[in-house]
Residue, then its C-alpha position, 0 to 999 in steps of 0.5 A: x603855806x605863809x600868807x605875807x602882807x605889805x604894810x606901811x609904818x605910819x610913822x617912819x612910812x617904810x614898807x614892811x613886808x609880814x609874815x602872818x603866821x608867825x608875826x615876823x617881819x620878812x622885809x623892809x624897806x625905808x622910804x623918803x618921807x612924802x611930802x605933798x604938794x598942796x592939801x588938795x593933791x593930799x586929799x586927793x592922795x587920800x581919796x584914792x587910798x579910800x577907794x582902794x580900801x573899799x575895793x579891796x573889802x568889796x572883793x573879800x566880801x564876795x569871796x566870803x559868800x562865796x564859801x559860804x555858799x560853796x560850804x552850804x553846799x557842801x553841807x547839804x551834799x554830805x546830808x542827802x548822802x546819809 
């Protein structure tokens, strides 16, 4: 099963949709390039990207312990069965 991802060019700033495992682009989509208002809606912009960032490694480092935890367990099951 392929993993795909979004990402979008910082140069270009198209949408360019990746096949992880064999590295090809899948799609893309070019987008108008975005023109901000003023500096605080750009900051603002930013912030929120920032806090989808931090959300989204939040969330991969709770599923890390997770299988850590299930692989802990997992481990010490397979040795009380010897």
């Amino acid at each position: 099963m392929s993993k795909i991802i979004e990402i979008e060019c910082p140069i270009c700033h198209s949408n360019l949709w990746i096949d992880v495992n064999s590295k090809n682009i899948i799609q893309h989509k070019k987008t108008k390039k975005k023109n901000f208002e003023s500096f605080d809606e750009l900051l603002l912009k930013e912030k929120e990207k920032k806090e989808k960032v931090d959300e989204r490694f939040l969330m991969a480092k709770e599923l890390e312990k997770e299988k850590k935890k299930k692989a802990e367990e997992l481990f010490k099951k397979s040795i009380k069965e010897k």
